[in-house]
C-alpha positions in Angstrom: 0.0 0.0 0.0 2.5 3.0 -0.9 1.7 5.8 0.8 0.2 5.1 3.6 1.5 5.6 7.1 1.4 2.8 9.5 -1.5 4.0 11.8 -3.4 3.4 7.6 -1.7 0.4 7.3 -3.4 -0.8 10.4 -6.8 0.5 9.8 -7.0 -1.6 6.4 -5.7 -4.7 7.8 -7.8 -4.4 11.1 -5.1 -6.1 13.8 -4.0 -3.6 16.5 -2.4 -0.2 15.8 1.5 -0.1 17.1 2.8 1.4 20.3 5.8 3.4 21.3 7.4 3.8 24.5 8.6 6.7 26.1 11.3 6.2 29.9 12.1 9.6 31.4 15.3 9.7 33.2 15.0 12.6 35.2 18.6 13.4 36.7 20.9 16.1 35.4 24.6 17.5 36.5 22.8 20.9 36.5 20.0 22.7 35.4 19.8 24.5 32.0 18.6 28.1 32.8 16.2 27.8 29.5 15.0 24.2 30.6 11.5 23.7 31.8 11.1 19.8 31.7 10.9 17.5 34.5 14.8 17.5 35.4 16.7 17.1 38.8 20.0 17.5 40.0 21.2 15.2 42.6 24.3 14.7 44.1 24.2 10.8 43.7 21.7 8.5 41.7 21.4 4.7 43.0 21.4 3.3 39.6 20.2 -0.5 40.8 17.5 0.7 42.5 16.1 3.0 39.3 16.9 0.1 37.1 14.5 -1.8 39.0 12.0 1.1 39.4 11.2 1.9 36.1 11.4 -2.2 35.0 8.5 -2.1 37.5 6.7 0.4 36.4 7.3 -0.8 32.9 6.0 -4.3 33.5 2.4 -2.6 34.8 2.2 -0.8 31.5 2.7 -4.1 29.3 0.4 -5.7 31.4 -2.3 -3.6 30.0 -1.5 -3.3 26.5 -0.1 -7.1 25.5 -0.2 -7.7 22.0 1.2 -4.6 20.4 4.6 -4.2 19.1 6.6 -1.5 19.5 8.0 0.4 17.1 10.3 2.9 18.5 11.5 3.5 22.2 13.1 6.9 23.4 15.0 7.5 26.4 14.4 11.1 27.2 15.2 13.5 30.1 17.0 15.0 31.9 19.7 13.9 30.7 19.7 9.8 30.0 23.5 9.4 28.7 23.8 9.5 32.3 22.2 6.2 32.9 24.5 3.1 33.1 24.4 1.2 29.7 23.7 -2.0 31.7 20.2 -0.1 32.7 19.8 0.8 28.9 20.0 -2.4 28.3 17.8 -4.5 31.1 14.9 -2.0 30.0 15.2 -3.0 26.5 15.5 -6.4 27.4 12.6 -6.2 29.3 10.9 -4.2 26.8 11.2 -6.8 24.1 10.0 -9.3 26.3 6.7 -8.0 27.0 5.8 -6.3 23.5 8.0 -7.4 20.9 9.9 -5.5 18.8 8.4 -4.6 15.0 11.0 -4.8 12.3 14.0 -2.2 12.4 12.7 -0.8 15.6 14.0 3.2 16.3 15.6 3.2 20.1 16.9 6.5 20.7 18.6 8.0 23.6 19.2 11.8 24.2 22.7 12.4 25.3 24.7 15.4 25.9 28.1 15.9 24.1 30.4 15.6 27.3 33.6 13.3 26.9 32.3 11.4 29.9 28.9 10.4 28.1 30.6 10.0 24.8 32.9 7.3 26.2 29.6 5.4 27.0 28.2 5.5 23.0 29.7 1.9 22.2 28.3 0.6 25.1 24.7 2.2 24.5 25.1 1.0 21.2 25.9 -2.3 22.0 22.9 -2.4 24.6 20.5 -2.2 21.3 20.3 2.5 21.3 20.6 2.8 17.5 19.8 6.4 17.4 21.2 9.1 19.5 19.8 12.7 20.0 23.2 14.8 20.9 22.0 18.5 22.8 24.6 20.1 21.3 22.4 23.6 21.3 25.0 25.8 19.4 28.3 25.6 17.7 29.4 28.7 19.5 31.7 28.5 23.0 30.6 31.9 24.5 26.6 31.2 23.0 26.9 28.0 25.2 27.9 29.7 28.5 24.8 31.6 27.9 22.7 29.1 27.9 24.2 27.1 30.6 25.9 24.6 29.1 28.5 22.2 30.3 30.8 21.4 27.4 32.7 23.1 24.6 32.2 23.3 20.8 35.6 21.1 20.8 33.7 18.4 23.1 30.6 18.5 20.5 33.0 18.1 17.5 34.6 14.6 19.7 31.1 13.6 20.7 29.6 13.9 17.4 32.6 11.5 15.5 32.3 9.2 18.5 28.3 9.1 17.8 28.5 8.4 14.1 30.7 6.1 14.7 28.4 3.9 16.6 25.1 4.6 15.8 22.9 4.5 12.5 21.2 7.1 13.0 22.1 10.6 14.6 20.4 14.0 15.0 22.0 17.2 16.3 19.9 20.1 18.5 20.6 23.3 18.2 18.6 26.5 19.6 18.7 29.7 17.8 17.3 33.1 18.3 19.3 34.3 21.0 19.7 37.4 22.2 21.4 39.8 19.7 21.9 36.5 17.1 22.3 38.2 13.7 21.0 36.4 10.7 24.7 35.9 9.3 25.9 34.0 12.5 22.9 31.8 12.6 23.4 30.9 8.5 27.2 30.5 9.4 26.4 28.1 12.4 23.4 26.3 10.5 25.9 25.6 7.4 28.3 24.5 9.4 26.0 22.3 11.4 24.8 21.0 8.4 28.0 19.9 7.1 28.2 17.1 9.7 25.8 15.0 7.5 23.8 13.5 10.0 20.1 12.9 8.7 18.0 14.9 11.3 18.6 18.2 12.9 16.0 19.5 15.7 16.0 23.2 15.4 14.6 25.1 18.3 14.0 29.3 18.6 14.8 30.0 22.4 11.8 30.8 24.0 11.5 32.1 27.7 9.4 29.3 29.5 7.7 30.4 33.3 9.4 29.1 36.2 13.0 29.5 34.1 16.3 31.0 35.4 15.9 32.9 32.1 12.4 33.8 33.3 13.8 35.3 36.0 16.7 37.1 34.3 14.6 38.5 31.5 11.8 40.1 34.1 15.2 41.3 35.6 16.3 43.1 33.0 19.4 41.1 32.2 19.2 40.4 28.9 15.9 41.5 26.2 15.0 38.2 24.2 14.8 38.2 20.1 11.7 40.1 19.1 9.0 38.5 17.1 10.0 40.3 14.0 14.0 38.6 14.0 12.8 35.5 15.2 10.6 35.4 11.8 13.5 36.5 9.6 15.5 33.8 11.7 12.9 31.4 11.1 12.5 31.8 7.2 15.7 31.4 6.7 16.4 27.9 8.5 13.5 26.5 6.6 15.4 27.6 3.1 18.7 26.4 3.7 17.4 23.0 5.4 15.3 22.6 2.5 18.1 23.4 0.1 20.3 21.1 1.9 17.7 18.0 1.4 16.4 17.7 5.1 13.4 19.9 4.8 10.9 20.5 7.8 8.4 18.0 8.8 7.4 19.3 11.5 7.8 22.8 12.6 11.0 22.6 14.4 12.4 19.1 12.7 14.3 18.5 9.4 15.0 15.3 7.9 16.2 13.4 4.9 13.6 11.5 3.5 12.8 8.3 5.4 15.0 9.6 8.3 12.1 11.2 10.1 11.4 10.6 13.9 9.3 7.4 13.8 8.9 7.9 17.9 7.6 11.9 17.6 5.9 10.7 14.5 3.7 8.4 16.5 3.1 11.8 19.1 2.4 13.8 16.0 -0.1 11.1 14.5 -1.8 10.9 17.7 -0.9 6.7 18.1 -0.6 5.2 21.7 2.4 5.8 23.6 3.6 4.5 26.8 5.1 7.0 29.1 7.2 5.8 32.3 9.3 7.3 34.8 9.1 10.3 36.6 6.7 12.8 35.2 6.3 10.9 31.9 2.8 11.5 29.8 1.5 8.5 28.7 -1.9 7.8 26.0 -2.7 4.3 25.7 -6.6 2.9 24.7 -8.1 6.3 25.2 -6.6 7.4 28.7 -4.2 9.8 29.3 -1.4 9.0 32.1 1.2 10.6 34.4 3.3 9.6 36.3 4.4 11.2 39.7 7.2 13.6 38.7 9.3 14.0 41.8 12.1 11.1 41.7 11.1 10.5 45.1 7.6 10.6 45.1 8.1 8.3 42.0 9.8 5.6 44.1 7.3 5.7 46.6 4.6 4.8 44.2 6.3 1.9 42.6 7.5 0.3 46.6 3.4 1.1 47.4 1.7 0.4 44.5 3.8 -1.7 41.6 3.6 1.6 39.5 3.7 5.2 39.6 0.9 6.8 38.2 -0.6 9.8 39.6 -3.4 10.5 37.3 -5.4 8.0 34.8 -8.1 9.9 33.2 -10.3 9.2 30.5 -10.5 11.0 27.2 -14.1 11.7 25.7 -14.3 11.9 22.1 -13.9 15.8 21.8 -10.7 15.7 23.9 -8.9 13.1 21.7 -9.8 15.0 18.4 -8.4 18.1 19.9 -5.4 16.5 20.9 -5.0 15.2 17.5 -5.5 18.5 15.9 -2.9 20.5 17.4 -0.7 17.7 17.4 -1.2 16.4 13.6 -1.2 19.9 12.3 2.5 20.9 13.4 3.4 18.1 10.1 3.8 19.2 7.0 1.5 16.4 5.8 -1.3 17.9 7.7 -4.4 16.2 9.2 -6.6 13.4 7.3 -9.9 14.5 9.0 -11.6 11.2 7.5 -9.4 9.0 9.2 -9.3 11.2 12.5 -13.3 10.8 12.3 -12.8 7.2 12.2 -10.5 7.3 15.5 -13.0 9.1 17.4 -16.7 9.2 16.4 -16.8 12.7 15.5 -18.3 14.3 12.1 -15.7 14.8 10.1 -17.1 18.5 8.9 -17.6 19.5 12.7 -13.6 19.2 13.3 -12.6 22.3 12.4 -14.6 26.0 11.8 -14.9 25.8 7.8 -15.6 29.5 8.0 -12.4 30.4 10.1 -10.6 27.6 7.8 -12.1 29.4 4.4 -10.6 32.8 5.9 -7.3 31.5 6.9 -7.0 29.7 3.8 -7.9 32.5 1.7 -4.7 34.4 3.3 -2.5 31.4 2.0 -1.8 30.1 5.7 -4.2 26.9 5.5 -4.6 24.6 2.4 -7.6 22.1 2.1 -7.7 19.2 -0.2 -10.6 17.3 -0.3 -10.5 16.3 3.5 -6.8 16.6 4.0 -6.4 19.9 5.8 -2.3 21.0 6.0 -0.5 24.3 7.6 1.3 26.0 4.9 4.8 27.0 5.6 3.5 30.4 6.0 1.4 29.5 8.1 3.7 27.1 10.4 5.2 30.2 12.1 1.5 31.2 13.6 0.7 28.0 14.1 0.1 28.9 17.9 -2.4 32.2 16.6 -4.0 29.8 13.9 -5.2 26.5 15.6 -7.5 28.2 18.7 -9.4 29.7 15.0 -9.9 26.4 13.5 -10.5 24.0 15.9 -13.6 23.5 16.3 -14.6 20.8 19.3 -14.7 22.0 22.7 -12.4 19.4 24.6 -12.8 18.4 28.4 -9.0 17.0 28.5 -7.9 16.7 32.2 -5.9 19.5 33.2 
């Protein structure tokens, strides 16, 4: 069947969509000042007792959805190069054993580009990561002190050979639109970035995020973000030189070469099941959205008290789900498929969206509509966050 995605594939043949699986390490050596995620620095981490944590809290989630292979894993964080490679590899292990593995599985692990987690890339690979996520966030020494960062340009050049050394598959972060970042020294660092030739690049505009150190420093006075207008100009221009470069956007902060997309933020994007453990991890598995208790200690607790740690289980309603789908689907440059999301949830597909907000919008050039494939145009995909609140047109009761 070319063309069609897996989640299609499924549909047609009738036997049980796939699943991905998501393990939060939480731990850091220090916190970023622009981080907002669900990251902890502690002096020691006990890395028997996680192991067995999260294979715990793992084993309750398998328990419920038997049956269905996975087809990507990622090890996010904090910062999960810290984790041994011998607990990489139990929860892979262990993953395999309760799902199964679909063919050429993604299992990705973020990692920063410090010599002390590079020297643990042969191991990880070994353990069964075959792609790695490296944070190297800029190509710039002093632009890295800025943000907080622990190691050099020098240790991202070493980290990044080590990496493609070992893995299949490699993508690079970067943030851009800092403070006083001219358009010629982002297209100098996005060239040279893109002349490490790995297949994906995550390209993120530094946005202030409450509860931040930069939060705080901005509200301070002690720096001024971008404004709107040079993030847009910075914006443009990383979409025309990726695209140039053959790893266009498809979605609006990730570039890939063709077939080299994100199979795991693919399945987030699409709106399939995932499985989310360890601390704080969001989970969506058979209509029900999960969480898990997001302190490292509170997390622990739950799993010696109850086998597992989730803090809240809440059912999705119809209208919830297609919302979620919507402003999820709609950040991909293949855009929405409202037939098949009416399929997944029951509801009309003309009472998805506001036709007459869509008409409007896609009389501006922002939205295009074919047949009953609705897609955010490129200029569109920088007001995505303006856009979406016009068009979308169920009224979800999500849990908070």
């Amino acid at each position: 069947m070319p063309g069609l995605n897996l989640l299609e594939v499924s549909a047609f043949a009738k036997v049980p969509t796939p699943l991905a699986l998501y393990i939060h390490w939480p731990f850091c050596i220090s916190k970023c000042p622009y981080c907002d995620f669900n990251s902890h620095v502690r002096e020691s981490v006990d890395q028997d007792a996680w192991r067995t944590a999260l294979l715990k809290d793992m084993a309750h989630e398998a328990g419920l959805t038997k049956g269905r292979p996975l087809t990507s894993i990622f090890f996010g964080g904090g910062t999960p190069s810290l984790m041994s490679p011998a607990t990489v590899s139990a929860l892979i292990d262990a993953a395999q054993a309760h799902w199964g593995f679909a063919d050429n599985i993604e299992i990705t692990l973020e990692a920063n580009p410090s010599s002390v987690e590079a020297a643990r890339f042969a191991d990880l690979a070994q353990a069964g990561v075959n792609r790695v996520s490296l944070g190297l966030q800029s190509l710039d020494d002093a632009a890295l002190a800025f943000l907080g960062r622990a190691h050099s340009v020098a240790e991202s050049h070493d980290a990044l050979a080590i990496a493609q050394q070992h893995f299949g598959r490699v993508n690079i972060d970067l943030i851009y639109a800092r403070p006083d970042q001219t358009a010629d020294q982002w297209e100098t660092e996005l060239r040279q970035a893109l002349s490490f030739g790995t297949d994906h690049m995550s390209l993120y505009q530094l946005t202030i995020e409450p509860g931040t150190r930069f939060e705080t420093m901005v509200r301070t006075g002690q720096f001024i973000p971008a404004d709107n207008d040079e993030a847009a100009t910075l914006y443009d221009m990383t979409q025309s030189i990726t695209a140039a470069a053959g790893l266009p956007a498809y979605e609006i902060s990730n570039h890939a070469r063709h077939g080299s997309e994100s199979r795991h933020n693919l399945s987030y994007w699409r709106y399939d099941d995932y499985i989310g453990i360890g601390p704080g991890a969001h989970g969506r598995r058979l209509n029900i959205a999960t969480q898990r208790h997001k302190k490292p200690e509170n997390f622990v607790a739950a799993i010696d008290r109850n086998a597992h740690a989730i803090a809240s289980e809440d059912a999705l309603d119809p209208a919830s789900r297609a919302t979620e789908a919507l402003l999820m689907g709609l950040r991909l440059s293949e855009g929405i498929c409202l037939d098949r999301l009416s399929q997944k949830t029951g509801i009309a597909a003309d009472a998805l969206l506001d036709t007459g907000a869509l008409d409007h919008i896609a009389k501006l050039g922002l939205i295009r509509c074919d047949g009953n494939k609705v897609t955010v145009t490129p200029k569109g995909m920088p007001l995505l966050d303006a856009i979406l609140p016009q068009i979308v047109a169920v009224e979800a009761n999500a849990p908070a």
